[in-house]
N, C-alpha and C positions, 0 to 999 in steps of 0.2 A: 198072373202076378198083379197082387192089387196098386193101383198109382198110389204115388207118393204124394199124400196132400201139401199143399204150398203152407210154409211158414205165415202164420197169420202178422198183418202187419203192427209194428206197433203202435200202442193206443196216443194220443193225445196226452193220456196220463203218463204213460211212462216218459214220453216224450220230456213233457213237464222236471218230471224226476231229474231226468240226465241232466236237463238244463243249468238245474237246480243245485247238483249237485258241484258242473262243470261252473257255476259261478262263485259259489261259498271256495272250492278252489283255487280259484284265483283274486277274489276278494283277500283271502289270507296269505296270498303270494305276496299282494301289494303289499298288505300289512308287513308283511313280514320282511320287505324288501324297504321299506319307510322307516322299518325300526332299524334296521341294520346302516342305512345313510343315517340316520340321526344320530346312532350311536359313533360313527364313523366321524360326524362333523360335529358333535356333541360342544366340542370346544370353542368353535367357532360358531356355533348359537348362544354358549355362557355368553362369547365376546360381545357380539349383537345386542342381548340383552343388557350387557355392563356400558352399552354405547347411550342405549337408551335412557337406562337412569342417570348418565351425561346430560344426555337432552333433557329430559324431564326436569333436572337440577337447574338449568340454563332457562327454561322455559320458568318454571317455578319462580327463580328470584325475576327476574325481567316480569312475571307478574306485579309480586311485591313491587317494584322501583314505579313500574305503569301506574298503580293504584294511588301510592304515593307522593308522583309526581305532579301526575295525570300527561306527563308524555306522550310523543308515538309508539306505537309497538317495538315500530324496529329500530329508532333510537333507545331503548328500555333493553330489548334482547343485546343491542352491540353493547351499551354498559354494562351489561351483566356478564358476556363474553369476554370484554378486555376487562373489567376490574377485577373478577376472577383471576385470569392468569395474573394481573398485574401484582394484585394481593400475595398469590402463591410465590410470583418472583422475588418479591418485596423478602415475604418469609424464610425464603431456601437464602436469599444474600445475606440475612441477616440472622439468621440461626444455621444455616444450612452445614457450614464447618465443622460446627461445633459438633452436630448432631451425629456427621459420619466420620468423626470422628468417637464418639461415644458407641456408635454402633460399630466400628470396628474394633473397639475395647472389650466390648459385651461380646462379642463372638470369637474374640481372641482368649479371652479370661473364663468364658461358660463351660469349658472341659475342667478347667481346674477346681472352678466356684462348684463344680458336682462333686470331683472326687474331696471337697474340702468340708461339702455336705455329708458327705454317707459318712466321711470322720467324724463329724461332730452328734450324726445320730449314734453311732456305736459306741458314744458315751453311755447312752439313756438305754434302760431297759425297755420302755418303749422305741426308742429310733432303731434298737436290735430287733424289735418285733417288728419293725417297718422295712428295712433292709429285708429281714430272710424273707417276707409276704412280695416285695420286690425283687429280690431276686432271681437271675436267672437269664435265659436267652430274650424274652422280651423286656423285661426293664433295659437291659443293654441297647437294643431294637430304639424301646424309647428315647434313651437319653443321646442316639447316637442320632434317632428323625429330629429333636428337638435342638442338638447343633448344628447341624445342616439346617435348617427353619430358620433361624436367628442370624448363620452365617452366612446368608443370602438377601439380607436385606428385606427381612420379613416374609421370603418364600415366595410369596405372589405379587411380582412389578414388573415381569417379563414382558406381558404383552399390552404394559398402558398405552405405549405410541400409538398401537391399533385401536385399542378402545377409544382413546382422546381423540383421535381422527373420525370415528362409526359416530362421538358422540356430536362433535362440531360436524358434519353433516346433513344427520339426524334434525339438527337443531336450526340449523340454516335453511331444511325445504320438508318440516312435517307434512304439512298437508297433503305433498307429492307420495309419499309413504304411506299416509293413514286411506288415501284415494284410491292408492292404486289394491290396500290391501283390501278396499270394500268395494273396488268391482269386481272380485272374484266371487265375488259373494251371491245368489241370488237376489233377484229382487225381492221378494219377500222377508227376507231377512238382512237385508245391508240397514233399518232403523237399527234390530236388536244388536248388528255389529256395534255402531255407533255407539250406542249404549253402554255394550260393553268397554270400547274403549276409550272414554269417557269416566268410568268407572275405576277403570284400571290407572288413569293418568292420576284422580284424583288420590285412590290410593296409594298411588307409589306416591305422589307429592308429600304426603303426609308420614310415609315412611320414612322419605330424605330425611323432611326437617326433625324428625324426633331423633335420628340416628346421627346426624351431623349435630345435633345441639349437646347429646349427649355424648361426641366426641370431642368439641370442644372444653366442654364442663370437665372431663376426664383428663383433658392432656394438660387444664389450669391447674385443677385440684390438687392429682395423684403426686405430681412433683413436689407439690410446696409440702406436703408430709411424709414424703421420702428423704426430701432433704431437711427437716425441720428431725428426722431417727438419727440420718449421716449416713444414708445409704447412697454409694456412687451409681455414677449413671442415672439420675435422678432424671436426667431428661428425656434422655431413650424408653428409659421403662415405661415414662408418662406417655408419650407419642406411640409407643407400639400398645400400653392398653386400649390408649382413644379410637388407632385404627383395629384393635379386634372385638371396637364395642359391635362392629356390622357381623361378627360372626356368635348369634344369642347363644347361650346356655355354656357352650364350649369357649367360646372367647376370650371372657371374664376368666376362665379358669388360668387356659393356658397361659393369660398374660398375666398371672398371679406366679406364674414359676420360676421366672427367672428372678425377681425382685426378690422371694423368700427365698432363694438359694441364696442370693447375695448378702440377705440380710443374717443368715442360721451359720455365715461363717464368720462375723462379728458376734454371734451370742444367742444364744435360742431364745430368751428373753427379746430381743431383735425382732425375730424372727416371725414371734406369735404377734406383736402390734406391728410388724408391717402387712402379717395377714390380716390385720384387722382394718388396718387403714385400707386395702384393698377392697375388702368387702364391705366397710363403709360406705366409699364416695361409689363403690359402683351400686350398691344399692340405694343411694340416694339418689345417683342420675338416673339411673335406668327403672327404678321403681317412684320417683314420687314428682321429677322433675319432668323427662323424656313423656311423660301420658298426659301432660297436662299439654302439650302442643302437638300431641301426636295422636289425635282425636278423628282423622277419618281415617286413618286405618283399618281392614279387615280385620276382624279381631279372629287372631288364629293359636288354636288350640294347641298349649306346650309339648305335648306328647307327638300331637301330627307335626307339630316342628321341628321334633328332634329326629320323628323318622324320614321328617323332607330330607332335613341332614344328612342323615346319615348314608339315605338313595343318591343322593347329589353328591355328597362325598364319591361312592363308589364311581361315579358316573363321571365325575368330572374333576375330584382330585380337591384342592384346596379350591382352587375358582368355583367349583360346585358347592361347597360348603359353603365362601361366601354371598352365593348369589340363590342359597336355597329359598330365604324369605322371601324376596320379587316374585321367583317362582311360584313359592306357594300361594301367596295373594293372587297371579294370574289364572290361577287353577280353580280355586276357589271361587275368583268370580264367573268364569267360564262353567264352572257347573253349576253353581244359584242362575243363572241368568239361562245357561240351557235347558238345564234337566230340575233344577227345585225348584224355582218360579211356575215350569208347568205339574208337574204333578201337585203342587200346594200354591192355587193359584189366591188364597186367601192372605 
């Protein structure tokens, strides 16, 4: 009976294979266990991030006061810290009443100010072509997200305590955070960190200011020509545009809705120049005004910003949407600085 030759052993090479293939498996385990936490605490990285642009803001002006001074730093950062709040105090005591009380008008009156709309279109053969094109189970959908929205005190203020606390933090011991986050880094690469986050402060600095100028300019303007047609709530409607100039392309829109509803139940005539005055002062602020100080900004591509949108929406609800632009500017420098600087070292 002939012997049984012995199984030959495996080679190096296969050995290699197994290895090979036992790492790319659990490389994608990680991955795929890092996407599932992130998507898990997704909320609570927007927070993180929305602390940040606190700090950056804080940091930002306490520059400005330093240059202008010529101050200490950290007499410059505590003015910038208490005159901030001091300001906003100042504001909520002395507008503050009036305000929620306007916005508990606008959310108590925006069911009626709709169905007093769809009356006034099913005058016009055109507003009958708009109704039936709206019609149906999601126009409903929408006009029932869009009072909930409005009847919540603009949807997203739930979690500022946490944010205002991450940002005064943040802002009280940077260097403890930016250090700690560049000794994980290799040595070889903790300059390029640097770089990058360097890059990233200046960018967001530059974001603030064109976004807050353009919300100030928004909540002067929008009022004095809502009230100047005789449309109520002239104050609310002005403050909720100024705060959805932070949310581009969609913003501008939605905060154009409630004002032409209110205005199309006084007179469609109304209704068409209060659309106009919307689309005026915001394309004055945010197209000829906001660029002219909002100069080192990444300049990010309208198309890739409405799908930052819209992935950030999915991802994170309205705080995703408002915080898709930070994002995408962190994205965009993380890849020119990782991967397009090297391949296009010219």
């Amino acid at each position: 009976m002939p012997e049984k030759k012995p199984l030959p052993p495996k080679t190096a090479k296969e050995l290699s294979y197994t290895e090979k293939v036992w790492h790319t498996v659990g490389i994608v385990a990680i991955v795929a266990i890092l996407i599932l936490i992130a998507r898990v605490a997704f909320g609570v990285l927007l927070m993180a991030l929305a602390g940040c642009l606190i700090s950056v803001y804080f940091h930002g002006l306490g520059d400005v006061i330093q240059r202008k001074t010529k101050w200490k730093r950290s007499t410059s950062m505590i003015i910038s810290i208490a005159g901030s709040f001091i300001i906003l105090a100042f504001l909520l005591w002395f507008m503050g009443s009036k305000i929620q009380n306007q916005i508990s008008a606008l959310s108590d009156t925006l069911p009626q100010t709709i169905k007093d709309a769809k009356i006034k279109l099913a005058e016009t053969p055109l507003g009958r072509k708009l109704l039936e094109a709206t019609s149906g189970g999601s126009s409903d959908k929408l006009f029932a997200t869009a009072s909930q929205f409005f009847s919540t005190s603009f949807g997203v203020l739930g979690n500022m305590y946490i944010i205002l606390f991450l940002g005064i933090f943040f802002t009280a011991s940077p260097t403890m955070y930016k250090d700690g986050l560049i000794l994980l880094i290799p040595p070889d690469h903790k300059d390029l960190t640097r770089n990058i986050i360097n890059r990233v402060s200046i960018s967001l600095k530059g974001w603030l200011k064109g976004t807050m100028l353009s919300m100030v300019m928004i909540i002067i303007l929008l009022p004095i020509g809502l009230m100047i047609m005789g449309v109520p709530l002239a104050l609310v409607l002005g403050l909720l545009a100024g705060i959805l100039v932070i949310v581009p392309n969609f913003g501008s829109f939605a905060a154009m809705i409630p004002g032409v509803l209110l205005a199309l139940t006084m007179g469609g005539d109304k209704a068409i120049i209060v659309a106009l005055i919307y689309i005026g002062v915001q394309t004055l602020v945010q197209n000829i005004i906001a660029p002219i100080i909002q100069k080192k900004i990444i300049n990010l591509p309208p198309a890739l910003t409405i799908v930052g949108q819209l992935v950030m929406g999915v991802l994170g609800g309205a705080m995703g949407i408002i915080m898709a632009v930070p994002a995408l500017v962190i994205v965009m420098i993380l890849v020119d600085e990782v991967y397009v600087k090297k391949i296009n070292p010219e």
